[in-house]
C-alpha positions in Angstrom: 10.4 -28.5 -37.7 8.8 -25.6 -38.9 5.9 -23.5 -36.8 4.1 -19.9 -36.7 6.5 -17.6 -34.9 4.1 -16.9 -32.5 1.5 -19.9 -31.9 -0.2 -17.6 -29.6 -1.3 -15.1 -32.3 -1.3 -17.4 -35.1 -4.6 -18.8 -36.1 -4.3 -21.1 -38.2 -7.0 -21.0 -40.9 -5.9 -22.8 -43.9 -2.9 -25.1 -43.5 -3.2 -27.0 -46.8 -2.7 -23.5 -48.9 0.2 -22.9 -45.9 1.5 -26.2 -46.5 1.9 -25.5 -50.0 3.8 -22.2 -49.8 6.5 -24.1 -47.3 7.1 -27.1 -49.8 7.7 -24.2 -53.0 10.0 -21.6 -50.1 12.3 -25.1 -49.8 12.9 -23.7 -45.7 14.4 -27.2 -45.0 11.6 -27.7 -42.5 10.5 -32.1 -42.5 7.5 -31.2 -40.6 5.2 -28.7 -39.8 3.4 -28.1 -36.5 0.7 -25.9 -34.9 -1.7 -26.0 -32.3 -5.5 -24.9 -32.9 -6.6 -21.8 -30.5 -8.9 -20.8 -27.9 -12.0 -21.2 -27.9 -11.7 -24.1 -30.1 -10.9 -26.8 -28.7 -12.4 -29.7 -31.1 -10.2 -30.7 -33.9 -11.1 -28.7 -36.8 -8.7 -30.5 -39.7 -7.8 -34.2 -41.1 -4.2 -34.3 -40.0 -2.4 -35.9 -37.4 -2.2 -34.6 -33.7 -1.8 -34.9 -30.4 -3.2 -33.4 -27.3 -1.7 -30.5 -26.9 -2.7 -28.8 -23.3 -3.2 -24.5 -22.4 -3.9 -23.7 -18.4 -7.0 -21.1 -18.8 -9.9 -19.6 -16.9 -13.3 -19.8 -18.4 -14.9 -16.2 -17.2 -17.9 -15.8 -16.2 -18.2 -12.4 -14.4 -15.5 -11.9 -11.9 -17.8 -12.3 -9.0 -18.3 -15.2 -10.3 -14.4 -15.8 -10.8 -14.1 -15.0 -7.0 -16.9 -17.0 -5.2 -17.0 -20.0 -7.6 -13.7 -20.7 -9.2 -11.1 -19.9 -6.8 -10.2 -22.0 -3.8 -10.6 -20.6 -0.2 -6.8 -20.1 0.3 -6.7 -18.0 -2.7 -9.1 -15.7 -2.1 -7.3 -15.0 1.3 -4.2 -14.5 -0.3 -5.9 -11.7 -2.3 -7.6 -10.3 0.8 -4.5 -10.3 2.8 -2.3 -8.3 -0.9 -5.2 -5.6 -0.4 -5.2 -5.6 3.7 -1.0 -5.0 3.4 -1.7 -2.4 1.0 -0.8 -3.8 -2.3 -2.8 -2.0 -5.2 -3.0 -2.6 -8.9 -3.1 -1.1 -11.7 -2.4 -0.8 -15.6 0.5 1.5 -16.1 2.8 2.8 -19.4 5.1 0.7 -20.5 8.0 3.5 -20.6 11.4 4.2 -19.1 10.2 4.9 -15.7 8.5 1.5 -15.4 11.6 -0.3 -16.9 14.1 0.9 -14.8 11.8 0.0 -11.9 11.1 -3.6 -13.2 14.8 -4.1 -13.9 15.8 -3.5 -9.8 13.0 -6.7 -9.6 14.8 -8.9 -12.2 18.4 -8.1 -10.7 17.3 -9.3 -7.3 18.1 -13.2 -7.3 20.0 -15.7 -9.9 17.4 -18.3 -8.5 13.6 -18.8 -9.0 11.7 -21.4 -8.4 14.2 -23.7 -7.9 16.0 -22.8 -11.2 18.5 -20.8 -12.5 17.1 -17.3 -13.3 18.2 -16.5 -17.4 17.0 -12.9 -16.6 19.4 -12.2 -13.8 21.6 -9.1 -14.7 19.8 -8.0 -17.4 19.8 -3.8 -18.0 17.3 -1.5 -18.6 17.4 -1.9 -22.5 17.5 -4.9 -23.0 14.7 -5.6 -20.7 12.7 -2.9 -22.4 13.3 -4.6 -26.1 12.5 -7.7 -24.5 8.7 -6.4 -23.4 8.2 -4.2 -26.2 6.7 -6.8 -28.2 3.4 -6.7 -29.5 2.7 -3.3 -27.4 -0.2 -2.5 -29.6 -2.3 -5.5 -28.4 -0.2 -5.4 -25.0 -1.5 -4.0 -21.2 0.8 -3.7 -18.5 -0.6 -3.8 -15.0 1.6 -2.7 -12.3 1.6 -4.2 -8.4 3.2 -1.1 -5.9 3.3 -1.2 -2.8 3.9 2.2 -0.5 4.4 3.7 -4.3 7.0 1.1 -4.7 6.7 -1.4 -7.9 7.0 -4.6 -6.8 5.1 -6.8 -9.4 3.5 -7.3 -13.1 2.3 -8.8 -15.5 1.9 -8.5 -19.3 -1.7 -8.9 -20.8 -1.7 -10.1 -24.7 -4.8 -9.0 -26.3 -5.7 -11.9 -28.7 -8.3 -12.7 -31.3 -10.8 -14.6 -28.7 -9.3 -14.2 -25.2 -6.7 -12.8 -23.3 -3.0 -14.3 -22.7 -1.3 -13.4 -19.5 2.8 -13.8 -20.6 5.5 -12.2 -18.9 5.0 -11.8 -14.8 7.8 -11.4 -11.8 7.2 -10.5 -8.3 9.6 -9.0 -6.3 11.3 -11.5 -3.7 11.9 -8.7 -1.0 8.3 -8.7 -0.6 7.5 -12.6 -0.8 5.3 -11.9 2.4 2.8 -10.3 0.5 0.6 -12.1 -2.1 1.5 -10.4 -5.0 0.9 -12.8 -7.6 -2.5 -13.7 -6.7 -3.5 -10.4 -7.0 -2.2 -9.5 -10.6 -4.3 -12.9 -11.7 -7.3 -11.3 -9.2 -7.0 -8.2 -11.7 -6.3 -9.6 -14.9 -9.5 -11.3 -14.3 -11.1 -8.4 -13.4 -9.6 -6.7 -17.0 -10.7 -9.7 -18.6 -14.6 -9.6 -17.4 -14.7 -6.0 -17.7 -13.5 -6.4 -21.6 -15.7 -9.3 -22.0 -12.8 -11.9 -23.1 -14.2 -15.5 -22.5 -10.6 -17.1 -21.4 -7.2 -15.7 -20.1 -4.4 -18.3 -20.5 -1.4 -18.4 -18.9 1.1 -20.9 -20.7 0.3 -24.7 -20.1 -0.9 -26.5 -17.4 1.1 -29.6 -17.0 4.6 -30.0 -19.0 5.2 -33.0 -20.2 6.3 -35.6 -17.9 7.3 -32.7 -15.5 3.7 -33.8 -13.5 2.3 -31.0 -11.1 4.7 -28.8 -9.5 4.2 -25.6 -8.0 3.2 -23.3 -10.5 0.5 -25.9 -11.8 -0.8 -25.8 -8.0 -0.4 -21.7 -8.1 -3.0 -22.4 -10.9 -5.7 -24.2 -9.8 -6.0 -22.4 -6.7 -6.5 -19.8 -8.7 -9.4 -20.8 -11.3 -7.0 -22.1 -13.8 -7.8 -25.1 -16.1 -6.4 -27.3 -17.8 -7.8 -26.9 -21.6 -7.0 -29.9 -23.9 -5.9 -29.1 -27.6 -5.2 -30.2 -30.7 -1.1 -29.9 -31.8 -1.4 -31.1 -35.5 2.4 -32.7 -36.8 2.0 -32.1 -40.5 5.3 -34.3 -42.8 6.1 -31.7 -45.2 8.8 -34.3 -47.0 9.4 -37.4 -47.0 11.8 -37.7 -43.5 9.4 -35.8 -41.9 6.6 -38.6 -42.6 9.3 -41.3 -41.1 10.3 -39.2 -38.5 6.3 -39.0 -37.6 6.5 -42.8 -37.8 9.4 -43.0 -35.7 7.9 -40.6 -33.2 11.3 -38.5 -33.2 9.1 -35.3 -33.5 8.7 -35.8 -29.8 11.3 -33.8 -26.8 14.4 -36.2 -26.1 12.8 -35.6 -22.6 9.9 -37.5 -23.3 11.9 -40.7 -24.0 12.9 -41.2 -20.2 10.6 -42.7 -18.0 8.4 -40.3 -16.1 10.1 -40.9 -12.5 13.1 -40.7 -13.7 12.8 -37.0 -15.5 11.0 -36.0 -12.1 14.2 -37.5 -10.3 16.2 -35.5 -12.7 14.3 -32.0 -12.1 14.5 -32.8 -8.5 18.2 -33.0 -8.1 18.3 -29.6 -10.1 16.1 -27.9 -8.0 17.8 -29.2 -4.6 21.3 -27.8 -6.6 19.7 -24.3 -7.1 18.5 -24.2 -3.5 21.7 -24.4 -2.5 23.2 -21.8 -4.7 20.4 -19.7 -3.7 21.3 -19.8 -0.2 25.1 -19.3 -1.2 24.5 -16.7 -3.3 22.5 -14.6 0.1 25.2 -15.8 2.5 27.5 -13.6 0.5 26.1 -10.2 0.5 
């Protein structure tokens, strides 16, 4: 299945003419997919699709933001960040700022109930792994007594603003880092006057609401239905279309039994968490 390399930055303005050039470059690709970006959210094109779903804030002003579309709880979560002393701010992405994010990557093998891919990475690798798209890129930095212990990557795109990679340090789990960085990036976004920041989807699947999708909504998120268009490119692609085999394997199991599923992984990586601290 072929796709822009970055959905995010893609916008998709003539597929037929794109359609064309995959068929003549022969990639091997049966079918080609793409979703249609903010703030269109109406499908534009006569193809085939299915709901597609991004977890975004409409913005207003960020008083508004703050009084309207953010739960109580939230908004004392950022009160409490500020009363303990955590500031933010944009900083340079340059060596100095790696090698402090790096100590926050290296600090647990488990997030969220999930093994943590990033655990042990070094300084250059991290660094080639957040250099991407710098020129549309702002780094805001969360310190706390001068100490970096937070982030988060804003994407500059066409029409609003994408909030991608984001860690918090787990030494300081007391403090409401996270809600802060989103309590700024809305800030960046009103003062810029982007309509929308994203931040990845809203829901997952059959994955229902967990956590993160909570952390979300407390926080002014929404979820934003678009349009993924599946376009068959040869022949197996339109019977794999048919067939529905464009879809995750995941999405084949019934819907408590997946959650069952993430469930016993989670419980797994709870333990190994708690191993993995008993240890040092």
């Amino acid at each position: 299945m072929a796709q822009p390399k970055d959905a995010w930055f893609e916008h998709i303005e003539n597929p037929s003419g794109l359609l064309l050039e995959l068929a003549q470059a022969k990639t091997g690709a049966d079918i080609f997919t793409f979703w249609q970006t903010l703030p269109e959210t109406q499908p534009l094109y006569d193809y085939y699709f299915e709901w597609d779903n991004i977890a975004a804030i409409p913005i207003q002003s960020y008083d508004y933001w703050f009084k309207k579309q953010v739960v109580q709880n939230a908004r004392n979560k950022i009160r409490k960040a500020l009363k303990l002393g955590v500031i933010v701010e944009e900083v340079p992405f340059d060596d100095a700022f790696c090698m402090s994010l790096t100590k926050i990557y290296n600090e647990t093998p488990i997030r969220q109930g999930r093994k943590f891919i990033h655990y042990g990475i070094d300084v250059e690798a991290l660094k080639d792994g957040l250099s991407d798209k710098l020129e549309s890129a702002v780094f805001l930095g969360a310190f706390y007594e001068g100490e970096l212990v937070g982030y988060i990557k804003l994407l500059l795109l066409r029409k609003f603003i994408r909030a991608t990679g984001t860690l918090t340090s787990t030494r300081h789990r007391d403090k409401p880092i996270m809600n802060l960085l989103i309590c700024k990036a809305v800030e960046y976004c009103a003062l810029h006057t982007f309509p929308f920041l994203a931040y990845g989807r809203f829901t997952y699947g059959k994955k229902g609401d967990d956590g993160l999708t909570e952390f979300k909504r407390h926080n002014g998120f929404e979820k934003i239905d678009i349009p993924r268009y599946y376009i068959p490119i040869t022949l197996t692609g339109k019977l794999a279309l048919r067939l529905k085999l464009h879809r995750e394997m995941s999405s084949l199991l019934p819907t408590n039994l997946y959650q069952f599923f993430l469930s016993l992984r989670s419980r797994w990586y709870t333990k190994s968490k708690a191993a993995f601290y008993s240890s040092k």
